[in-house]
N, C-alpha and C positions, 0 to 999 in steps of 0.2 A: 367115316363116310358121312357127306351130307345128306341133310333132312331131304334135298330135294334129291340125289340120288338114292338116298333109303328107300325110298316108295315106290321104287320098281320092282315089278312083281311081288311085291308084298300079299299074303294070301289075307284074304279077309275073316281075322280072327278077331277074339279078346284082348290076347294078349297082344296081335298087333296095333290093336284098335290106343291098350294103352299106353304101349311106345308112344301111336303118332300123338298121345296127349302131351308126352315127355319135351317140350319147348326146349330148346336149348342155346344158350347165349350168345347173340350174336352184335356187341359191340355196346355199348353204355346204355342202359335200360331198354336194350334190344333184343329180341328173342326171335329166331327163326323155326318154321314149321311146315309143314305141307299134310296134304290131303289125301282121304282114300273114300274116293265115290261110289268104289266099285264097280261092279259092271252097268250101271244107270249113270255116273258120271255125273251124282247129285254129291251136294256136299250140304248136311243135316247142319244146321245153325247151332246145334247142341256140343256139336263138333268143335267150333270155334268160340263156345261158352266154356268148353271142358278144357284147352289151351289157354284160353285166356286166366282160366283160376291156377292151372300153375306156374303159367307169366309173372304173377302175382305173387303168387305164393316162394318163389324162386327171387325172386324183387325183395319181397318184406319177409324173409327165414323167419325173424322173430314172432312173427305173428301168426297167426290162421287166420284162412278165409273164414267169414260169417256168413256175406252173402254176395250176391251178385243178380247184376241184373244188364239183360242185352239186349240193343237193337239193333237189326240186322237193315242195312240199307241194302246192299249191293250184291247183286249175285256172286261167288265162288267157283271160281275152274278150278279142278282139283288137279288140271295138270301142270300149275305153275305154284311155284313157292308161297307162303304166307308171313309175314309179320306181322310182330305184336311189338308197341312200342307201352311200356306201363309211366303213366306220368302219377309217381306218388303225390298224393295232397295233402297227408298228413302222415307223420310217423311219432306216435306217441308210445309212453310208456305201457301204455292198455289198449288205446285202439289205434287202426291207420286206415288209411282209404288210398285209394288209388283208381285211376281210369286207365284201362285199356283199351289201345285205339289197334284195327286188326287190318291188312291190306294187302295188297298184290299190287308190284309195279310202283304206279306212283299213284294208288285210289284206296281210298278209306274204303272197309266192307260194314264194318262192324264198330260199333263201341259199347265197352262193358266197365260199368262200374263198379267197382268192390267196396265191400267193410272188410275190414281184419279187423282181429283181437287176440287179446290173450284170455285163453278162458280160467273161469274165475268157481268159486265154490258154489255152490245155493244159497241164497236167502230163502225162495219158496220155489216147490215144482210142481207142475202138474203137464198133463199130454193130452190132447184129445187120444179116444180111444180110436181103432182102426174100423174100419166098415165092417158089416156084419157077413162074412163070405166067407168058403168050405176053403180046406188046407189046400195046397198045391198040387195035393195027390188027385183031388175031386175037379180042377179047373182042365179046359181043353187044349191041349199041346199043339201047339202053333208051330212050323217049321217057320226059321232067321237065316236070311242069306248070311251067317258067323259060328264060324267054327269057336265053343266053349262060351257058347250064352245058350240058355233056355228059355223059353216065354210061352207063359201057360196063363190066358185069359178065362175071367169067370163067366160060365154062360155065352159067349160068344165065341165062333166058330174062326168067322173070318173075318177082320176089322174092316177090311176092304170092302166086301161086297155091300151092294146098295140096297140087298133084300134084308140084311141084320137091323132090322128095326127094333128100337127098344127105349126104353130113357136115356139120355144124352150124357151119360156115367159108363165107365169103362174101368175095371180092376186088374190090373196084370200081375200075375206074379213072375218074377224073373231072377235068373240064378246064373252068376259064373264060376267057372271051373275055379277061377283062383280070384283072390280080391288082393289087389297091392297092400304092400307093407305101409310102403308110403303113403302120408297122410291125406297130402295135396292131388297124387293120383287118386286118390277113395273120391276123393268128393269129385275130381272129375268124372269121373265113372257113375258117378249115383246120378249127377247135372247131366248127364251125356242124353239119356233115357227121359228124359223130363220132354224132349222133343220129340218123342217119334209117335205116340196115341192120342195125343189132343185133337187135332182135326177129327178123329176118327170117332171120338166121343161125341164130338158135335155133331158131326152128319149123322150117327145113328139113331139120334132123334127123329129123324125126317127119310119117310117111305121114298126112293127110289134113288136116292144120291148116296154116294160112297167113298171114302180116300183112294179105291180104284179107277175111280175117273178123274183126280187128280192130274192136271196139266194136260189134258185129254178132253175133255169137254167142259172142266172150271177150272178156273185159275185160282189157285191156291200158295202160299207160300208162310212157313213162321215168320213172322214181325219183332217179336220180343220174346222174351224168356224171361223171368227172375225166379232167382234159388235160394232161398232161406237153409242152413245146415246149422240144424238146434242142436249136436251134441256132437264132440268128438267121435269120429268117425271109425265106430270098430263092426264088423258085423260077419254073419257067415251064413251060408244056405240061403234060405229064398226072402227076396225084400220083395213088399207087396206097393205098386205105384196104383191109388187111387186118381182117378181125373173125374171130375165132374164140369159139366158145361153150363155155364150159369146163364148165356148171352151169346145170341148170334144174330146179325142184321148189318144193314147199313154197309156189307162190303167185310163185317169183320167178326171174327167168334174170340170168345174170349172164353178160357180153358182157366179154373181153380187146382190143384192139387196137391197129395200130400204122399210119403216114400215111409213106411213102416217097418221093420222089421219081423223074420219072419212071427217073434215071441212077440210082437204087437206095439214094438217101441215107435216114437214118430220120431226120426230123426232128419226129418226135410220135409218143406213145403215151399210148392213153387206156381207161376200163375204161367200162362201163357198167350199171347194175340198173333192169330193169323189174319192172315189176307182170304177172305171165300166169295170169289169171282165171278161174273159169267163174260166168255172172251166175247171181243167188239166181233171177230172174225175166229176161225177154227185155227189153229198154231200151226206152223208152218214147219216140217222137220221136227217137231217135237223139242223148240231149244231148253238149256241147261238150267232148269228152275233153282229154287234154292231151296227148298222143301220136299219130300217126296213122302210118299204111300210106302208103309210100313214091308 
């Protein structure tokens, strides 16, 4: 079955979620994919971060990803197919790189850059430790439009609402039912997540704005992503995603973060820039953004 007939009716799960990561070959450094926007018909740029690394990663077997970093030009209908074309720039015996160019039709959306490697023993280690916050058991259970994820934030209720004022910091802990065997699906999975609380960190700094008015009264959208994956990717039960907001003005917020395990390991830090707007006019029909509200 194709990717673009697979996605019919597809229920919005985990495990679907990592299928649609699952790229599959479509002709000399080509890979085809599609979308699941769900019922908001958004398509989350983390989305086509999480395809892009195993575009990649499917390109250079020999290698793992290290890192990746995305900018998202062009909005996504997730009711038409996707490609990924990977142009390698290097394929060495330790490291490779490659860019990923991401499109619909005949228009670029996206490009994402990769490092691979092969990883290597220690010379020296050390980790930043994890923020200072209560187990999973203690944090507040959030219902996810996905069947086999859990998302239980610390001290905050509801990311969306524009009354959650507090420091522009946000801790989730999140848990699925199963984690892929496979390597390249992990880290898509871990990158996936990296996009969905950042705006929501920023606005919680500031009394009366929210990711619920998202495309509704601002205009908002993720710009960039990058994902750092500091250790081969094994992990079980709940990973904790740190986001702190270091910077917001001028049209744009800019999001630090780091991915913990639940025993307190750092095994990912990633940054992120959105777009935070005020519309010239009130939107019209509510069109097809490319960011949305958690």
């Amino acid at each position: 079955m194709s990717p673009e007939s697979d996605r019919v009716d597809r229920p919005s799960s985990a495990v679907g979620m990592v299928q649609l990561f699952d790229v599959v070959a479509d002709g000399a450094h080509r890979y085809a994919g599609y979308s699941d926007g769900g019922h908001r018909r958004v398509v989350d740029g983390s989305q086509l971060l999480a395809q892009s690394i195993v575009a990649a990663a499917k390109e250079l077997p020999e290698h793992g990803v290290r890192s990746a970093h995305a900018v998202f030009t062009r909005a996504v209908d997730d009711a038409r197919p996707l490609w990924f074309e990977v142009d390698v720039t290097h394929r060495g015996r330790t490291f490779a790189g490659a860019i990923v160019t991401v499109g619909q039709g005949d228009r670029r959306c996206a490009t994402v850059s990769m490092l691979l490697d092969v990883v290597q023993a220690d010379v020296i280690r050390h980790g930043a430790p994890p923020p200072t916050v209560g187990p999973p058991v203690d944090a507040v259970d959030v219902a996810m439009p996905m069947v086999g994820r859990q998302l239980r934030l610390v001290g905050v209720a509801d990311p969306n609402d524009p009354d959650e004022v507090g420091p522009p910091v946000l801790d989730a802990w999140v848990r699925y039912d199963s984690v892929p065997e496979r390597p390249d699906l992990a880290l898509a999975l871990i990158a996936h997540f990296t996009g969905h609380l950042s705006l929501s960190a920023t606005m919680r700094g500031h009394a009366g704005i929210g990711t619920g008015q998202a495309h509704e009264t601002v205009s908002s959208a993720v710009m960039s992503i990058g994902v750092a994956f500091h250790e081969p990717v094994a992990w079980s039960g709940w990973l904790l995603y740190h986001h702190e907001s270091t910077q917001v003005g001028a049209g744009m917020s800019y999001v630090r973060g780091q991915v913990f395990t639940e025993g307190g390991d750092l095994i990912a830090s990633f940054v992120q820039e959105a777009m935070l707007r005020a519309f010239e006019q009130p939107p019209a029909n509510h069109p097809i953004p490319t960011a949305s509200r958690l």
